[in-house]
C-alpha positions as CSV (number, residue, x, y, z in Angstrom):
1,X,71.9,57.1,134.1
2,X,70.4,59.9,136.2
3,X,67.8,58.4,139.2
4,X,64.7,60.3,138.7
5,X,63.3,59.7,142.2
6,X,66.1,61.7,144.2
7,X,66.0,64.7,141.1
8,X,62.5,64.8,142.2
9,X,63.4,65.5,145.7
10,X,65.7,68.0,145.2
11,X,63.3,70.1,142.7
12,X,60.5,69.5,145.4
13,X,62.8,70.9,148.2
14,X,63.9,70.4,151.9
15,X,61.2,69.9,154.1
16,X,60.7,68.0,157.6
17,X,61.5,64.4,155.8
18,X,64.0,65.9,153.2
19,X,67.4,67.7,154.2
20,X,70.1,69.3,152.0
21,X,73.7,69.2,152.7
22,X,76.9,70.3,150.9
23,X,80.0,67.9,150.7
24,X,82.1,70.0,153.2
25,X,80.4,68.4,156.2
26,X,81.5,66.6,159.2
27,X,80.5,62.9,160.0
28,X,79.2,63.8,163.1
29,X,76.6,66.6,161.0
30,X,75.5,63.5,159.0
31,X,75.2,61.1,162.3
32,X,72.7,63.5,164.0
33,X,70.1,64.1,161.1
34,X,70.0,60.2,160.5
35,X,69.4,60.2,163.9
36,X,66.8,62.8,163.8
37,X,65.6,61.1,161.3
38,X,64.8,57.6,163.1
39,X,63.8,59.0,166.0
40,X,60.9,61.1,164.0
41,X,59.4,60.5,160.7
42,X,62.3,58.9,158.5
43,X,63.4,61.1,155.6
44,X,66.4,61.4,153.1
45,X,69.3,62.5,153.6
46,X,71.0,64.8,150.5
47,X,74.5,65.3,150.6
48,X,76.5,67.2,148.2
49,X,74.3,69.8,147.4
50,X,73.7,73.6,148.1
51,X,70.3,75.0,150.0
52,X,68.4,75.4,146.9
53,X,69.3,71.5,146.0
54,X,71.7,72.3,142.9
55,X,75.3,69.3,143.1
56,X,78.5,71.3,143.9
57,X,80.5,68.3,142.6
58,X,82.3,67.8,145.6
59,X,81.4,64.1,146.7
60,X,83.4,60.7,145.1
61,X,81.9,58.1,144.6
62,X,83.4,56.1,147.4
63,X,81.9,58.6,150.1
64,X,79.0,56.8,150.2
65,X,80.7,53.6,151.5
66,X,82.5,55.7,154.0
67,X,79.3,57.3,155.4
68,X,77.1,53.9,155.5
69,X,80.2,52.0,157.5
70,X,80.5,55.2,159.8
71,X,76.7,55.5,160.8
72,X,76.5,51.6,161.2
73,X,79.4,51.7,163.8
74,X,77.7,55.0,165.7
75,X,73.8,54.6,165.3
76,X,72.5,52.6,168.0
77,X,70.6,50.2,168.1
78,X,71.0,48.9,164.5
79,X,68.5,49.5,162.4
80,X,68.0,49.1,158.1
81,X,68.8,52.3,156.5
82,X,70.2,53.0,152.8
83,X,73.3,54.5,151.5
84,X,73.7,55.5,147.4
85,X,75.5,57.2,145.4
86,X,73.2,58.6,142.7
87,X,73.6,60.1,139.4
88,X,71.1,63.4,138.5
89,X,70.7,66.2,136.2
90,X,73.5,68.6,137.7
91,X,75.8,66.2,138.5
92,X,76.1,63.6,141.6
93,X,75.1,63.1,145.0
94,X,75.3,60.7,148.3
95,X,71.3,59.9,149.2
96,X,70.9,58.3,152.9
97,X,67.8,56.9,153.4
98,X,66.4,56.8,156.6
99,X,62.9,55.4,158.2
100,X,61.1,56.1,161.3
101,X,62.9,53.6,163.7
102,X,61.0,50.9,165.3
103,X,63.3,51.0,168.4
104,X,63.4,54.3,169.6
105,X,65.2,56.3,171.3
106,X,68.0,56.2,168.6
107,X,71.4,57.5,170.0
108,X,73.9,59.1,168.1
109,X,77.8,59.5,170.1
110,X,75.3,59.5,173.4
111,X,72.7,61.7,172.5
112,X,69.6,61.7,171.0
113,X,68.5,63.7,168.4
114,X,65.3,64.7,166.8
115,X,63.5,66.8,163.7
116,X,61.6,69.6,164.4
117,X,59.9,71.1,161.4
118,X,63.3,71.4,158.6
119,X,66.0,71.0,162.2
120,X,67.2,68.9,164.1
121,X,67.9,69.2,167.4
122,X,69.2,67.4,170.4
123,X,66.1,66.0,172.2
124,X,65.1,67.5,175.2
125,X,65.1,65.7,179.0
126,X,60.7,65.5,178.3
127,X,61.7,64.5,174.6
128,X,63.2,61.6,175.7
129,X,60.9,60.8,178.0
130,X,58.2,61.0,175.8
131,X,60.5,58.5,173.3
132,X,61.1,56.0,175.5
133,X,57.7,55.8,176.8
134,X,56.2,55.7,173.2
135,X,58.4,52.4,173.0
136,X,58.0,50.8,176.4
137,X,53.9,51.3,175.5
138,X,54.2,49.2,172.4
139,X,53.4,45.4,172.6
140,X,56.5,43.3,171.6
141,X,56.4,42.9,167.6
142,X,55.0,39.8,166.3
143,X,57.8,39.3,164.0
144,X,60.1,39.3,167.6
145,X,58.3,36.8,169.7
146,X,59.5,33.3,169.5
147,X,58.4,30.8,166.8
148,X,58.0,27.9,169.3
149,X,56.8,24.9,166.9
150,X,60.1,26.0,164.8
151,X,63.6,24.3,165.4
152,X,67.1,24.6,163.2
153,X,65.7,21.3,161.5
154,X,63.1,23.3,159.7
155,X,65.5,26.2,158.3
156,X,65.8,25.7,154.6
157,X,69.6,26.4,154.3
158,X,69.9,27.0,151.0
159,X,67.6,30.2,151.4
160,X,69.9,31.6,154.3
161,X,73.3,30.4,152.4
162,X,71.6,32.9,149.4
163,X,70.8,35.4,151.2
164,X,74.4,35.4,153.2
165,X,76.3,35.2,149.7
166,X,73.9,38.2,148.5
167,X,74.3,40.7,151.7
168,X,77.9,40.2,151.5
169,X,79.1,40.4,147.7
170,X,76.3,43.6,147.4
171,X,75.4,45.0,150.5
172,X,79.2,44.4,152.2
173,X,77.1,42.9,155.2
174,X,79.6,40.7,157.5
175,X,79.1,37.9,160.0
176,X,80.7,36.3,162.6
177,X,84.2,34.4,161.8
178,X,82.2,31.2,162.9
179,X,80.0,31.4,160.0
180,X,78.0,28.4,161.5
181,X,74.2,28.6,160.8
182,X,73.0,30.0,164.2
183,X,75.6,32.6,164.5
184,X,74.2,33.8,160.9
185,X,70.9,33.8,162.0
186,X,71.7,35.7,165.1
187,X,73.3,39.3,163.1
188,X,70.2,39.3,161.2
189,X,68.4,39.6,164.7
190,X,66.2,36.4,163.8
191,X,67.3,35.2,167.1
192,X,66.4,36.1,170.7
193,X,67.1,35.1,174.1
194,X,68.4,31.7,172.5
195,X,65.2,31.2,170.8
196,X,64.5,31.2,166.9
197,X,61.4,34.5,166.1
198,X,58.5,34.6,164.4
199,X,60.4,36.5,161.5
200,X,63.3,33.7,160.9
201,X,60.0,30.8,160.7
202,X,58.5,33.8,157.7
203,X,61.9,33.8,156.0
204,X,63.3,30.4,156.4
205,X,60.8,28.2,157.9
206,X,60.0,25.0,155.3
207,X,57.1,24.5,157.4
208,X,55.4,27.7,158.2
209,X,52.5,27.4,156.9
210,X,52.1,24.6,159.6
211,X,53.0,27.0,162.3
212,X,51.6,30.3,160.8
213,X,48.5,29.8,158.4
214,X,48.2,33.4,157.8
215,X,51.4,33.5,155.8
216,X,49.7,31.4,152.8
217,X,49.4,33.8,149.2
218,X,46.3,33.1,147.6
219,X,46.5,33.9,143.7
220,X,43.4,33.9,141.4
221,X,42.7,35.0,137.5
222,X,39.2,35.7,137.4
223,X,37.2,35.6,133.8
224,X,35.7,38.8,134.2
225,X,35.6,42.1,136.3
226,X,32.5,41.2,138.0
227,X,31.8,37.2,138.3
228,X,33.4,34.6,140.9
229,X,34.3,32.6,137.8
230,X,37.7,32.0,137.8
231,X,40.5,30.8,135.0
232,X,43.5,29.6,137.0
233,X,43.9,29.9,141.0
234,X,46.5,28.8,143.3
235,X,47.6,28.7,146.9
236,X,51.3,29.2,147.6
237,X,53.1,28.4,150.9
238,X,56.7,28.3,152.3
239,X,59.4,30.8,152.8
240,X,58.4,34.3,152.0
241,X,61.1,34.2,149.2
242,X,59.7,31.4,147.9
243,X,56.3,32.6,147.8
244,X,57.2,35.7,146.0
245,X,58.7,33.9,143.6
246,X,55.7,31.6,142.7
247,X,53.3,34.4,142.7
248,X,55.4,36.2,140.2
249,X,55.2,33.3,138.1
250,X,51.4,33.1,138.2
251,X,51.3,36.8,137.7
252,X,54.0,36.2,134.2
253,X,51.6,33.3,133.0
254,X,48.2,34.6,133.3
255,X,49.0,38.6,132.5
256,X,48.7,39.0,128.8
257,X,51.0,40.3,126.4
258,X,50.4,42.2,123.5
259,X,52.2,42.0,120.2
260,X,52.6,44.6,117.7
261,X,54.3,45.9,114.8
262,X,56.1,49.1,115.0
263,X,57.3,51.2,112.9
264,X,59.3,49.4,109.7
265,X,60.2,46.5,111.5
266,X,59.1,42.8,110.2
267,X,59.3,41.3,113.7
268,X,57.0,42.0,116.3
269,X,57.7,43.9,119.2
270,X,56.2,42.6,122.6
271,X,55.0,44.1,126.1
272,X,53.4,43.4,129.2
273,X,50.3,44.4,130.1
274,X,51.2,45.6,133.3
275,X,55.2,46.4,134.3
276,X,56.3,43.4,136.2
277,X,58.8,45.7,138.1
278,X,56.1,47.4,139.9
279,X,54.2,44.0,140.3
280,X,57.2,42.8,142.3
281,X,57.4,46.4,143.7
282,X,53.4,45.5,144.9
283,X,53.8,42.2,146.0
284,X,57.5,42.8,147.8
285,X,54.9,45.9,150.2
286,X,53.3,43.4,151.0
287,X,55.8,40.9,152.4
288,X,57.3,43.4,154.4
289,X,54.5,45.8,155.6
290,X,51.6,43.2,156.4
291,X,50.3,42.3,159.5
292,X,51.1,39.2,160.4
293,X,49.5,38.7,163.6
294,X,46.0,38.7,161.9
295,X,45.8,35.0,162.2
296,X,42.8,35.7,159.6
297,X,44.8,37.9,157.3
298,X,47.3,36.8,154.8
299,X,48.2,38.0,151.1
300,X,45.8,37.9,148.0
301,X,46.8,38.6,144.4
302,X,43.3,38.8,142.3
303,X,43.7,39.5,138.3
304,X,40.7,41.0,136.3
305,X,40.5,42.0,133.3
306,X,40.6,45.9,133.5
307,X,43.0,45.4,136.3
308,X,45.1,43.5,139.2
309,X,44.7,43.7,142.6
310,X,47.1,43.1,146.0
311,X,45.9,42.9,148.9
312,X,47.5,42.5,152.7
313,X,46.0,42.6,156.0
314,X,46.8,45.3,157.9
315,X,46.7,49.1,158.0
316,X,48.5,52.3,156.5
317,X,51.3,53.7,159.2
318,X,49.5,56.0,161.1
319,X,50.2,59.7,159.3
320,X,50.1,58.7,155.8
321,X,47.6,58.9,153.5
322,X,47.1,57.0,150.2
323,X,47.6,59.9,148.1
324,X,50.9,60.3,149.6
325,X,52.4,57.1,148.5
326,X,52.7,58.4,145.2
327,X,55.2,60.8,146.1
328,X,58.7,60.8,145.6
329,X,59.1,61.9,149.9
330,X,56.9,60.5,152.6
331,X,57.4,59.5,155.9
332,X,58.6,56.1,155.8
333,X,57.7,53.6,159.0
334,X,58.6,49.9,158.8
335,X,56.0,48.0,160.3
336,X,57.8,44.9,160.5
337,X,61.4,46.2,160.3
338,X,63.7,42.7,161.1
339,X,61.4,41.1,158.0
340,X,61.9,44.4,156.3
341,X,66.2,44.3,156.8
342,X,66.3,40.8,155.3
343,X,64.4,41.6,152.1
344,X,66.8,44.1,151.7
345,X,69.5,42.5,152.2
346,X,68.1,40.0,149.9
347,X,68.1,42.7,147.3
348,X,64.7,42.7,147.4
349,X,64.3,46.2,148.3
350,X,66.5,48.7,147.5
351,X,65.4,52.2,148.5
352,X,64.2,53.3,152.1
353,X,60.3,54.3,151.3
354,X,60.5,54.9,147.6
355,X,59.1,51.3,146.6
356,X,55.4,52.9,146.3
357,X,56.6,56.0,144.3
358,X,58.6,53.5,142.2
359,X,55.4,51.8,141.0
360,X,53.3,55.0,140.1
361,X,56.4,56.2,137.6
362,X,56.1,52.5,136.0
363,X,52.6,52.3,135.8
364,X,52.9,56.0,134.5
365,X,55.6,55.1,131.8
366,X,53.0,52.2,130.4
367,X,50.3,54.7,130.1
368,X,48.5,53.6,133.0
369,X,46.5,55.8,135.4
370,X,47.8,55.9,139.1
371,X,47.9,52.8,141.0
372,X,45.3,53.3,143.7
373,X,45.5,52.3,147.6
374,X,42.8,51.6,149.5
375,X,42.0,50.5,153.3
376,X,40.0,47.6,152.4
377,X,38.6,44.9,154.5
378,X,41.0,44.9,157.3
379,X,43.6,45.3,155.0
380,X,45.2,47.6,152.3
381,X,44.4,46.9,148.8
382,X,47.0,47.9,146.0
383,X,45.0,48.1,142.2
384,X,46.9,48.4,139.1
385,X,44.8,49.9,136.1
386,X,45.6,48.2,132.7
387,X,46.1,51.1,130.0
388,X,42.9,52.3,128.5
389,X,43.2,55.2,125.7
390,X,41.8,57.9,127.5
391,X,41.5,56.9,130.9
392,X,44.6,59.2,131.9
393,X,42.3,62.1,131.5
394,X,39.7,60.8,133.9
395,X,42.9,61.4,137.2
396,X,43.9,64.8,135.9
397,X,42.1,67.9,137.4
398,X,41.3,71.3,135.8
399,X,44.8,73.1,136.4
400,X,46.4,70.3,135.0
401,X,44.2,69.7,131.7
402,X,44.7,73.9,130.8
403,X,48.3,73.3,131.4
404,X,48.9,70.7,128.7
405,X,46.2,73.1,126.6
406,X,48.4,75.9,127.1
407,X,51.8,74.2,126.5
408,X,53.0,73.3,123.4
409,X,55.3,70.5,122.9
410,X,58.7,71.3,123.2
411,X,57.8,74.4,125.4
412,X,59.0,74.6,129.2
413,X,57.4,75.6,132.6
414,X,58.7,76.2,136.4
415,X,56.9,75.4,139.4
416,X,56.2,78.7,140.0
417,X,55.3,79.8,136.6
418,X,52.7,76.6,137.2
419,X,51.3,78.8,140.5
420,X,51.2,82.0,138.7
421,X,49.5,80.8,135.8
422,X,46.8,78.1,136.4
423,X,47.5,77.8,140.2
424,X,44.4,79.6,141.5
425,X,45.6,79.7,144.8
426,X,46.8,76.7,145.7
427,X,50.2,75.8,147.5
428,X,53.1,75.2,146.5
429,X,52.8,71.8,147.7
430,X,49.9,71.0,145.8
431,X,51.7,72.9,142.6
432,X,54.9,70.3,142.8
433,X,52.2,67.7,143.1
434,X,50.3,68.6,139.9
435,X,53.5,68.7,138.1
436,X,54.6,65.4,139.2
437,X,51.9,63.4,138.4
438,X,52.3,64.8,134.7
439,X,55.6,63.9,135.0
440,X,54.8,60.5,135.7
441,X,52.5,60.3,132.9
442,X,55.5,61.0,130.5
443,X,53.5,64.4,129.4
444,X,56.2,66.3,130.7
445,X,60.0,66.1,131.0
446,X,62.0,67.4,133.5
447,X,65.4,69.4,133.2
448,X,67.6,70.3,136.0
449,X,68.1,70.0,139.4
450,X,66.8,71.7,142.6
451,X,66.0,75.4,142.0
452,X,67.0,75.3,138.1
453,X,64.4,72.8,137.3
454,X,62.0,73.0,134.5
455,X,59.8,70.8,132.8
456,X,59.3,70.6,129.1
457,X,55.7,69.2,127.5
458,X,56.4,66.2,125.4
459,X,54.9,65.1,122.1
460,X,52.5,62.4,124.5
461,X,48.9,62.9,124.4
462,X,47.0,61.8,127.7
């Protein structure tokens, strides 16, 4: 099965987060971009490809365990990154997934390297300064100071036993020959100085709630869009993993799903209202990106009946803008990265910065308009739309609506055919940006990869 996400990023093109490279390359090429890379903006990493983003078919499959073993053993300090080996229209390629490093400077065989624009380049004597006096400004993490009301007693062990068996039979994560409990907890960074963080209480702690108030979910079904009167609510608290799960199960029993008959068939066929996948997609952002040091903050899960709302305290990474999460490429910075690495080890998360562009194509494949994000009462508020007939129209502009007049079904278009035609001089940013977002509405299909992409109008209506 081809991944969709990383076609999209080769038919949108290198750029200062996105960088092409063919499968004749050295290690030590690869090393300094993800380098670059953490010590910038975070990006992707595209091996196996030519400049204009088209597979030469040179990589196997088991070059992308060679390159995720090599950069852990020369990347310093460690830090959660993602290596695949992905399936797309031309053919295959190795995608490394890189965010903006918490820790910087990032050192790669004793040098530091950075982007500048689409290169990277070794960082200057004032470049480093500049990065390692960024990171001596920065309080210490609230996920990194030490949980003092929390002891080994507290740890539920059968949630760190999981997650061990889990990093190791998927991720090929290995421990200590000891494998006693504290030696565990120590390679996932959850202890410090001999002391137990704020992160390994979140994860493990069967009595952080105590400790941390702030880390409760609250989960409410309201009657209608407008009134305080509510059908079901519920408070969850525990492990993170274990509020998750509950809150999924309150989303399963109070979302509705619709029956119907289709086609010739006697049985029924039944869907969601809403695609859990990009529920869990909502609800995992939140673990992992909130802030937790808002002792007043928390998580929130409201369900209406036109729509569902998430909401975590904190803020948007400074440099990105809603409308960029819907995008297949953004700059991806982990606001609570040690949090972050266990979730994905976990198997929790599985992509580097994709998770928000993940839930716009699911929300677009049920018909859906475009989730929204919103800064929000201290916090960032995620809304799901439920499908309305019609309401797809209401998010597409005027290039976009004489596009799908213009194209019949079946018939193709390029990017810049898109620019030419109905682009009124906009750039070719903003071009790739229309086209996605009908793309993600299922109203057009795309062929190809890198410069030979096209897109084809489908039978869908908006």
């Amino acid at each position: 099965m081809t991944n969709r996400i990383t076609d999209e990023l080769l038919a949108n093109g290198k750029s200062a987060t996105v960088e092409f490279k063919a499968s004749v390359i050295s290690m030590a090429e690869i090393g300094m971009v993800v380098c670059a890379f953490l010590n910038t903006k975070g990006g992707v990493l595209i091996l196996g490809v030519d400049g204009e983003g088209v597979p030469d078919h040179g990589l196997a499959p088991d070059f992308a365990k060679n390159v995720d073993e090599y950069l852990r053993k020369t990347i310093s300090p460690a830090i959660l990154f993602d290596v695949t080996y992905d399936e797309v229209a031309e053919g295959s390629v190795v995608c490394v997934g890189v965010p903006a490093g918490p820790d910087r400077p990032y050192v790669f065989e004793d040098k530091v390297y950075i982007r500048h624009g689409e290169q990277t380049l070794a960082a200057t004597p004032d470049g480093l300064r500049s990065l390692v006096n960024e990171t001596n400004r920065e309080v210490l993490r609230w996920e990194r100071r030490p949980s003092m009301q929390f002891d080994a007693e507290q740890i539920d062990q059968r949630l760190v036993d999981e997650t061990v068996r889990r990093s190791q039979q998927r991720r090929g994560y290995e421990y200590p020959a000891s494998g006693d409990l504290l030696s565990k907890l120590e390679r996932l960074s959850l202890i410090r100085s001999g002391q137990f963080t704020n992160a390994a209480d979140v994860l493990f702690g069967q009595k952080v709630s105590q400790h941390h108030p702030q880390t409760r979910l609250r989960a409410v079904n309201y009657e209608t869009d407008k009134s305080d009167t509510f059908i079901d609510e519920q408070l969850y608290e525990g492990p993170a993993f274990s509020i998750l799960d509950d809150a999924m199960a309150f989303l399963k029993r109070n979302i509705a799903i619709a029956s119907e008959f289709s086609g010739d068939k006697l049985a029924r066929d039944t869907k969601s209202k809403y695609p859990f996948e990009a529920l869990r997609e909502g609800l995992v952002n939140a673990f992992v990106h909130r802030d937790y040091a808002a002792f007043s903050g928390g998580i929130s899960v409201s369900i209406y009946p036109s729509r569902v709302e998430i909401w975590n305290s904190g803020t948007l990474p400074k440099g990105i803008a809603p409308r960029d999460l819907v995008l297949p490429s953004h700059a991806s910075i982990l606001v609570n990265p040690d949090i972050s690495h266990v979730f994905y080890l976990h198997e929790l998360m599985e992509r580097v910065g994709r998770g928000t562009y993940k839930i716009a194509r699911q929300c677009g494949e049920f018909g859906m308009r475009l989730p929204e994000w919103k800064a929000i009462h201290a916090g960032v508020r995620l809304t799901l739309f439920a499908p309305v007939s019609g309401r797809i129209q209401e998010d597409l502009n005027e290039r976009q609506k004489q596009l799908l007049a213009a194209l019949a079904p079946g018939k193709e278009i390029r990017v810049n055919e898109y620019l030419e035609q109905f682009g009124d001089g906009i750039t070719d940013r903003q071009a790739r940006r229309d086209i996605g977002q009908l793309e993600l509405y299922g109203l057009l299909h795309r062929i190809g990869s890198g410069s030979k992409t096209t897109y084809v109008r489908t039978e869908n209506q908006p």
